[in-house]
C-alpha positions as CSV (number, residue, x, y, z in Angstrom):
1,X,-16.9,-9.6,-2.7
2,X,-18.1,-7.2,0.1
3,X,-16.3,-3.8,-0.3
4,X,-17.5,-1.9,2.6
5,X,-15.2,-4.0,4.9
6,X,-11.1,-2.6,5.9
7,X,-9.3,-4.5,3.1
8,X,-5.4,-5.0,4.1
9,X,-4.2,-5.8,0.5
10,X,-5.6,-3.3,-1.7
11,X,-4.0,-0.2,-1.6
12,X,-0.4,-1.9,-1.3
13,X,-1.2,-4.2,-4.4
14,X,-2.3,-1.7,-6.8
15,X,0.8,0.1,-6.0
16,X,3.0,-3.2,-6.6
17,X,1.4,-3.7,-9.6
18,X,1.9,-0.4,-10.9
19,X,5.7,-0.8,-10.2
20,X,5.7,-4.1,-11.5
21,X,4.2,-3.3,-14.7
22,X,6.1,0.3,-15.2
23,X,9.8,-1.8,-14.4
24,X,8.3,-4.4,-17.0
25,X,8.0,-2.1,-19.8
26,X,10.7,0.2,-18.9
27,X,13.3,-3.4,-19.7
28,X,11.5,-4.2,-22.7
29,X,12.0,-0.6,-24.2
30,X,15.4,-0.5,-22.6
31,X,18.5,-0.1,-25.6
32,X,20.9,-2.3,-24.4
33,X,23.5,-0.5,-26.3
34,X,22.7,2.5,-24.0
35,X,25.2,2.4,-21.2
36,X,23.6,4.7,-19.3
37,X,19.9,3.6,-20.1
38,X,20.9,-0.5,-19.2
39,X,22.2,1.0,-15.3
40,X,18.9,3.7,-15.0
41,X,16.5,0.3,-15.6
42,X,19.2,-2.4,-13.8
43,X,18.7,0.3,-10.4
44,X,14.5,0.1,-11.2
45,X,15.2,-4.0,-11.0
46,X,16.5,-4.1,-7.9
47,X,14.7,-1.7,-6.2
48,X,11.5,-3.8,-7.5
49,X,13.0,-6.8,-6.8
50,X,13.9,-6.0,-2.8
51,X,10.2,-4.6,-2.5
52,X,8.8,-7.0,-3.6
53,X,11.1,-9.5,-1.7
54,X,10.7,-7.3,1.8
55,X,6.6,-7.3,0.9
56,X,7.0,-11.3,1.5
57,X,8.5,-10.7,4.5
58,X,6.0,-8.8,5.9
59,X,2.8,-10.9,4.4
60,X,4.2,-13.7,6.5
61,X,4.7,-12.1,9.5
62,X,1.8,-10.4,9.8
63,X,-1.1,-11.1,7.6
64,X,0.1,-15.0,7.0
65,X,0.3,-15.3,11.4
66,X,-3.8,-14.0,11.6
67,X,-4.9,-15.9,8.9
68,X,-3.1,-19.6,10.5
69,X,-4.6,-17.9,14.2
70,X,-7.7,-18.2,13.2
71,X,-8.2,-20.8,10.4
72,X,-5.2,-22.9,10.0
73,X,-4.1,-24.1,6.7
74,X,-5.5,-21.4,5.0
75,X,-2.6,-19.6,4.1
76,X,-0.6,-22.3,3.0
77,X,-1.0,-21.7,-0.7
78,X,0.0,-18.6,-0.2
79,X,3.1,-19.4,1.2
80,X,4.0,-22.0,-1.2
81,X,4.0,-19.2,-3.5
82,X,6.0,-16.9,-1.4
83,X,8.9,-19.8,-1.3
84,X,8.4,-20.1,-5.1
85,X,8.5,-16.1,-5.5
86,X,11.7,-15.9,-3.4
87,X,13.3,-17.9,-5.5
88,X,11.8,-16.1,-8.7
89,X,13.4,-13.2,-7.2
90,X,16.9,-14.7,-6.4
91,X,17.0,-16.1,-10.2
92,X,16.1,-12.7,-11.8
93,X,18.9,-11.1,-9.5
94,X,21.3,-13.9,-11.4
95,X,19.7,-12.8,-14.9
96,X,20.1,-8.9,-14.2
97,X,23.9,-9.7,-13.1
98,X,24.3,-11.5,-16.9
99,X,22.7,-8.9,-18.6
100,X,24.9,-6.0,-17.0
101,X,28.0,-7.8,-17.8
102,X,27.5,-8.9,-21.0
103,X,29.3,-8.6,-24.5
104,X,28.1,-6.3,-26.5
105,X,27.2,-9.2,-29.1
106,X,25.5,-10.7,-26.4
107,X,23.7,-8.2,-24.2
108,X,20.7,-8.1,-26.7
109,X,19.9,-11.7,-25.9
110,X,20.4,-11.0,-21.7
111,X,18.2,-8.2,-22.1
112,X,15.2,-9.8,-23.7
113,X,15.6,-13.0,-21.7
114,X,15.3,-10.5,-18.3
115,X,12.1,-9.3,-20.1
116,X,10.8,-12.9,-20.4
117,X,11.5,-13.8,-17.0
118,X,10.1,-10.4,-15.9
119,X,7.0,-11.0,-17.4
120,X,6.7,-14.6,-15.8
121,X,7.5,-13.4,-12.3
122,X,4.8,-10.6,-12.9
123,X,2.2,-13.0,-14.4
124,X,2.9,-15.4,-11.3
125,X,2.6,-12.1,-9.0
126,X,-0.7,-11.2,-10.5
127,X,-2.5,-14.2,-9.9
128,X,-0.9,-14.6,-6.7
129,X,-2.9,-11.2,-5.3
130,X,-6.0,-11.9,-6.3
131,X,-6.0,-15.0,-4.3
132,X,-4.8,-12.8,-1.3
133,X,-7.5,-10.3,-2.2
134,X,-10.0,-12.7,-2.6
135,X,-10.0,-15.8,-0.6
136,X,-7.3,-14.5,2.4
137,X,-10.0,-11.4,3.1
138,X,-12.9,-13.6,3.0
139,X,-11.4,-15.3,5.6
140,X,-10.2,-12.3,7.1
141,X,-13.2,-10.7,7.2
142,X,-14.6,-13.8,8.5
143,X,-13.0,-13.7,11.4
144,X,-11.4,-10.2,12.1
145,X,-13.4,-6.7,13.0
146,X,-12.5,-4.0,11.0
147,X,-11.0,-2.1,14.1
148,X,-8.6,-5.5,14.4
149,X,-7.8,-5.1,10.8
150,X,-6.7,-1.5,11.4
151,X,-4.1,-2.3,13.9
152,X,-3.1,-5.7,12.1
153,X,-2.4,-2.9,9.5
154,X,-0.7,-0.6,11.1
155,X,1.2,-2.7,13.5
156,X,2.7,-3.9,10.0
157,X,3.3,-0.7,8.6
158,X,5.2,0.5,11.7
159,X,7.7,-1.9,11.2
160,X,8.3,-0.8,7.3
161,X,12.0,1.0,7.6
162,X,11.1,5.2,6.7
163,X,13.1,4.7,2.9
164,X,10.9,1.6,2.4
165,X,8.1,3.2,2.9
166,X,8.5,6.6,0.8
167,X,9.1,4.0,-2.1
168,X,5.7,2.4,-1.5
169,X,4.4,6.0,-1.0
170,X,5.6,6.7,-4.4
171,X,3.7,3.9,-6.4
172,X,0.8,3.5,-4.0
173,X,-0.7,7.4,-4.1
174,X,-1.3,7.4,-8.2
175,X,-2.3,4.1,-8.5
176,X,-5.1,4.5,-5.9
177,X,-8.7,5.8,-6.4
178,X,-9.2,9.4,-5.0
179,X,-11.4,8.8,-2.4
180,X,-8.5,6.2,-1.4
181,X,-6.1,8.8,-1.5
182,X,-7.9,11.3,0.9
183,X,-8.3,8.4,2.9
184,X,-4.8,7.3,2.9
185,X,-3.5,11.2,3.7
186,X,-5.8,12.2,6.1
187,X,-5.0,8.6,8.2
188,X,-1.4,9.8,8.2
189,X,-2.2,13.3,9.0
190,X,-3.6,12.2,12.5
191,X,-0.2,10.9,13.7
192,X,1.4,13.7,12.7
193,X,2.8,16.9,13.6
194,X,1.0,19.9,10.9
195,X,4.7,20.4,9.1
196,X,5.3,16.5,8.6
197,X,2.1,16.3,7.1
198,X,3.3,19.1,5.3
199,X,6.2,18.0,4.0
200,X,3.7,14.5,2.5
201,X,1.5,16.4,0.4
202,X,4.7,18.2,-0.8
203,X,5.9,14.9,-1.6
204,X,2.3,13.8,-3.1
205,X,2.0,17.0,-5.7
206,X,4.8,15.7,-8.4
207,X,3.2,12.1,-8.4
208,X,-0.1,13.0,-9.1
209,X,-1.7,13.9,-12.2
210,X,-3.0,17.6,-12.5
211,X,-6.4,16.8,-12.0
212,X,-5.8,14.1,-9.5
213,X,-3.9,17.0,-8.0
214,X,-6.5,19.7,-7.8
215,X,-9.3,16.9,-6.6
216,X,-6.9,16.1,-3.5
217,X,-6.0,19.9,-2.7
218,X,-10.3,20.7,-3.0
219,X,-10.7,17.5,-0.7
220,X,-8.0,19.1,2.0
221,X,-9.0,22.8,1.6
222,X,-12.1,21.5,4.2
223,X,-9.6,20.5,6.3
224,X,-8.8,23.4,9.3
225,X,-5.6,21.3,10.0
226,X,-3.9,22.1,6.8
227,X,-2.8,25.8,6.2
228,X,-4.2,26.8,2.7
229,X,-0.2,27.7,2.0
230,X,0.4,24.7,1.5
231,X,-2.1,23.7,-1.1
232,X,-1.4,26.1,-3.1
C-alpha cells in the first residue's frame, strides 16, 4: 500500500478503534454490583454505539457515493456490512437495556453476555476497516487526486454536528501518530479565528500524554500564528 497518497479513513479509524477497544475493556472490568460503575460504562455504550452508528451514515453518503461514481459495485461489500453493523448495533442497544434492568441474581450474566457481543461487533468492525483502508483507497486512489480527496473529506466533515465532532476529537488526537497530529491541528487552524484555535489546543493538552504534549507545543512554537501563551 502506497502511503504518500490523502488517506480518508485513517485518522477516523484509529480513533474508533481506540474507543472501541477502551468501551470493550471498560464492560468487562465493569462490577455489575456497582450502581454507579454499571450507568458510568452503560453512558460509554451508547455514546460508542451512536458513533459508530452516525460513522455509517456518513461512509455511505459520502465515501460509499465516490466509490459507486467511479467504479460501481465496489462498495457493495461494504455496505452489506454496514446493514449487518446496523443491526449489530440495534441488538447491543437491546442487550445494554437487559443488563441495566436486571436482578441482581441476574445482572452478572447480562453483563458478560454485553461483553461477548461487544467483542463480536468489535471483531466484525475490525475487519470491516481494513477492507475500507485497503481495497476502498486503492480504488480511491485509483481514481481520485488527492486535492479531490481533500474536499471529499472535508465536505464530510462539515456536515458532522459540533458535539459529534469534539467526541471524535477526543479519541482521534491520542490515537494518531505525531506528525498526524500537527497535521490534523494546523489543517484546523487555517479555518480558524487565532482564539478558536485557541480554545483546540486547550482542549488537546488533557488528552495527550506528557510527552506527546511537549512534541506538539515544540511543533507549534514555529508557528507565528499561535501566541506562545498559549503553549505554555
Amino acid at each position: 500500500m502506497t502511503t504518500d497518497r490523502f488517506n480518508l479513513y485513517q485518522a477516523v479509524h484509529k480513533g474508533l478503534r481506540a474507543f472501541m477497544t477502551d468501551t470493550l475493556v471498560r464492560v468487562g472490568h465493569t462490577d455489575p454490583t456497582d450502581v454507579q460503575e454499571c450507568t458510568d460504562c452503560a453512558e460509554q455504550v451508547r455514546t460508542l454505539l451512536h458513533v459508530c452508528g452516525e460513522h455509517l451514515v456518513h461512509e455511505n453518503r459520502f465515501i460509499h457515493t465516490a466509490l459507486e461514481r467511479s467504479a460501481p459495485g465496489n462498495a457493495q461489500q461494504a455496505e452489506s456490512d454496514h446493514a449487518d453493523h446496523v443491526a449489530e448495533i440495534a441488538a447491543l442497544r437491546a442487550v445494554l437495556a437487559q443488563a441495566e434492568v436486571a436482578s441482581p441474581s441476574e445482572r452478572n450474566a447480562h453483563w458478560l453476555r454485553l461483553y461477548h457481543e461487544m467483542s463480536q461487533f468489535i471483531s466484525d468492525n475490525l475487519t470491516h476497516m481494513l477492507l475500507e483502508e485497503q481495497a476502498h483507497n486503492a480504488v480511491l486512489w485509483a481514481h481520485y487526486s488527492d486535492d479531490e480527496l481533500i474536499a471529499l473529506h472535508d465536505e464530510l466533515v462539515a456536515s458532522i454536528p459540533p458535539d459529534e465532532m469534539a467526541l471524535h476529537f477526543r479519541w482521534i488526537l491520542p490515537s494518531v501518530s505525531h506528525a498526524e497530529r500537527v497535521g490534523m491541528l494546523q489543517g484546523m487552524r487555517q479555518g480558524m479565528p487565532p482564539e478558536v484555535f485557541a480554545s483546540q489546543l486547550d482542549m488537546a493538552r488533557p488528552l495527550l500524554q506528557a510527552r506527546d504534549w511537549l512534541k506538539l507545543k515544540a511543533a507549534f512554537q514555529e508557528e507565528v500564528a499561535v501566541p506562545q501563551e498559549m503553549l505554555a
